[in-house]
C-alpha positions as CSV (number, residue, x, y, z in Angstrom):
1,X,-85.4,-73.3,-132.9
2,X,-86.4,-71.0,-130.2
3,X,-83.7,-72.5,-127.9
4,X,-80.9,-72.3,-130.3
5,X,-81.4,-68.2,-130.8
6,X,-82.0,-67.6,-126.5
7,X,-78.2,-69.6,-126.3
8,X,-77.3,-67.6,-128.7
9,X,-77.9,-64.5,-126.7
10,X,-77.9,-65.5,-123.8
11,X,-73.9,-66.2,-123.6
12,X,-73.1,-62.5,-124.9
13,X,-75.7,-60.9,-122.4
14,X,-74.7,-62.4,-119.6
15,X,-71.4,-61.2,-119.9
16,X,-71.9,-58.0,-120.6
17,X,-74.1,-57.7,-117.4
18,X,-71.8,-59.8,-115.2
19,X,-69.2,-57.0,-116.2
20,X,-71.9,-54.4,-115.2
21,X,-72.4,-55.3,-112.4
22,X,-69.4,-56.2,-110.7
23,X,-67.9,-54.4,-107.4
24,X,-64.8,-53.5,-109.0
25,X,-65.1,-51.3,-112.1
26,X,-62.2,-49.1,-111.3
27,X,-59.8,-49.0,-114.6
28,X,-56.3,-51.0,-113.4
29,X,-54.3,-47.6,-112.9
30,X,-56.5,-46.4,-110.9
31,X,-56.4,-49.2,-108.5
32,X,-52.3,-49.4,-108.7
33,X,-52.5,-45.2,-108.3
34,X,-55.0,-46.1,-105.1
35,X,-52.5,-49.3,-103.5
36,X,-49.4,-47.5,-103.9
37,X,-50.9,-44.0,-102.7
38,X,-52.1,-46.4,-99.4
39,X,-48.4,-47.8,-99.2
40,X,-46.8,-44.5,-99.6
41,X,-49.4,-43.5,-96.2
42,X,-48.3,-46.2,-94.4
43,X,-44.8,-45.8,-95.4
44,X,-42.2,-43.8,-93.0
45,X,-42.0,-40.4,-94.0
46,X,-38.7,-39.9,-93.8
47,X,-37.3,-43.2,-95.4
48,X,-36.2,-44.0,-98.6
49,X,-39.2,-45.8,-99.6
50,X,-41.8,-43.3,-99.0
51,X,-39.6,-41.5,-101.7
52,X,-39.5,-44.3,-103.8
53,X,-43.2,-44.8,-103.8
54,X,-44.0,-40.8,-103.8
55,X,-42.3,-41.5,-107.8
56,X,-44.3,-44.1,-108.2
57,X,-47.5,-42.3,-107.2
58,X,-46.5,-39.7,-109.3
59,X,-45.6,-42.0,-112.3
60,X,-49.3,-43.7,-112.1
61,X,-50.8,-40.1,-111.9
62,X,-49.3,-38.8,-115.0
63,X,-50.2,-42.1,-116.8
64,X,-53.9,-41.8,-115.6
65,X,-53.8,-38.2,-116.7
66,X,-52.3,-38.8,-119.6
67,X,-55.2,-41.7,-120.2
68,X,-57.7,-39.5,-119.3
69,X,-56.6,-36.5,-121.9
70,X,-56.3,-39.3,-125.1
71,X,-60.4,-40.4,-124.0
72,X,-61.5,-36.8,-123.9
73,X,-60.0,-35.7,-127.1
74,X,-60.9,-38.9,-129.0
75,X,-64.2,-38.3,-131.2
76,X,-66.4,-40.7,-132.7
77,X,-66.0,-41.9,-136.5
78,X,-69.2,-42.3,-137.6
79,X,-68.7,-44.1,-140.5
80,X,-66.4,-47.2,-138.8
81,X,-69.3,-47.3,-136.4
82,X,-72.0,-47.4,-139.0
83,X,-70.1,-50.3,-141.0
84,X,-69.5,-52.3,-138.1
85,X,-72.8,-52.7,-137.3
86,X,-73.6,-53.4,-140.9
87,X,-70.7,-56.2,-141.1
88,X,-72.4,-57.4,-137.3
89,X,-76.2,-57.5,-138.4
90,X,-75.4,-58.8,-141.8
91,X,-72.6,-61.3,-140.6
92,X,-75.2,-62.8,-138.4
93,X,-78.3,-62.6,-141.0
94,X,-75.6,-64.5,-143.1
95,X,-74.3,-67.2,-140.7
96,X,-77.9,-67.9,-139.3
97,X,-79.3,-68.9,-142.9
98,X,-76.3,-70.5,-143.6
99,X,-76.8,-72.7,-140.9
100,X,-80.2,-72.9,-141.9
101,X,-78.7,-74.2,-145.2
102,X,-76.8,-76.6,-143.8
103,X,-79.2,-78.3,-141.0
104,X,-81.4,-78.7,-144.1
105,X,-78.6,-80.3,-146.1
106,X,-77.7,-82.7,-143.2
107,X,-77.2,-85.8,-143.9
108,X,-75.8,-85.4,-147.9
109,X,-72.5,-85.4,-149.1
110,X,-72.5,-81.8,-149.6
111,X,-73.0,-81.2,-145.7
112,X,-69.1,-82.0,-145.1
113,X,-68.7,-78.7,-147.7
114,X,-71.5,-76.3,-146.1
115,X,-70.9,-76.7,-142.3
116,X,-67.3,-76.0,-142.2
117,X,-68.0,-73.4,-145.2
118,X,-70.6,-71.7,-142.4
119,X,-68.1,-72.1,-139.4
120,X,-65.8,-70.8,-141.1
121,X,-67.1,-67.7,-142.6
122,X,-69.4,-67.2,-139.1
123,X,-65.4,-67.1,-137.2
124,X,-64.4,-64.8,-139.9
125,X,-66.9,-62.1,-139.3
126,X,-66.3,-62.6,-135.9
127,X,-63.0,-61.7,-135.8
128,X,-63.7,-58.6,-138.4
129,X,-66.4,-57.2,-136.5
130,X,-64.1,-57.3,-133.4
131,X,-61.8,-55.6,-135.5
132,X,-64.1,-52.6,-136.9
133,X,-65.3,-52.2,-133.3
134,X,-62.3,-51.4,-131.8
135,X,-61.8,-48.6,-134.3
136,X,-64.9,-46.6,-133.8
137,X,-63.2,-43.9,-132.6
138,X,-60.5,-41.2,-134.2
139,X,-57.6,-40.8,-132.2
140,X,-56.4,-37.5,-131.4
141,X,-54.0,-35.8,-133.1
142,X,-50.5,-35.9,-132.4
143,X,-49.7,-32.8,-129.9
144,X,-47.0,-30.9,-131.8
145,X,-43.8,-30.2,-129.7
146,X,-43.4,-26.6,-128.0
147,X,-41.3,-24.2,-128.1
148,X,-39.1,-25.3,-125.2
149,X,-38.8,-28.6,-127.1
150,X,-38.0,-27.5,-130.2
151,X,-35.3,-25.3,-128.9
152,X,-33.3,-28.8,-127.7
């Protein structure tokens, strides 16, 4: 039994610290902002593509910044966070005695109801917790429009 829960955890956690611990943990704009802000270097000053990559360095500026301003002014809901860790711990508490249920059931008839019954419902919370996790967080609020562009 011991086994069963370290493979359990063991897939998850190494993951999480094989994403840790990797070289590259630069967000993907940053890296395109860095390569075309090396191209746009290397790049004739005078010719037409140093002015066609001095837009596009400008383009993946403004989308970093703009990135950057929507994770500042996010704040964190407590209550999503709080009920996706309830639907995590209890999903699991659920889908571990249901397979309890099941390995003790193996073998009769009813097995062929239980074990895809526990699948089923462990894939399910799976994809809800997923879900709840990804909304742990208010967005900001919509920036109202200024005065120059409300007079267009």
């Amino acid at each position: 039994m011991t086994w069963q829960i370290l493979a359990a955890f063991a897939v998850p956690v190494l993951g999480l610290l094989g994403s840790l611990l990797t070289s590259s943990r630069d967000p993907g704009e940053y890296r395109r902002l860095k390569h075309a802000a090396d191209a746009l270097g290397a790049a004739p000053s005078s010719s037409s593509a140093a002015s066609a990559l001095d837009q596009l360095v400008t383009v993946h500026a403004n989308a970093l910044r703009s990135r950057a301003e929507v994770r500042i002014a996010r704040k964190l809901n407590v209550a999503n966070l709080v009920l996706a860790i309830f639907f995590a711990v209890g999903g699991a508490v659920a889908a571990f005695w249901l397979w309890n249920w099941a390995a003790s059931v193996w073998g009769m008839p009813i097995a062929w109801v239980v074990i895809p019954l526990c699948v089923f419902l462990a894939l399910a919370n799976a994809l809800v917790v997923g879900a709840a996790f990804t909304m742990i967080y208010k967005p900001p609020p919509p920036k109202k429009p200024g005065r120059a562009a409300a007079a267009s």
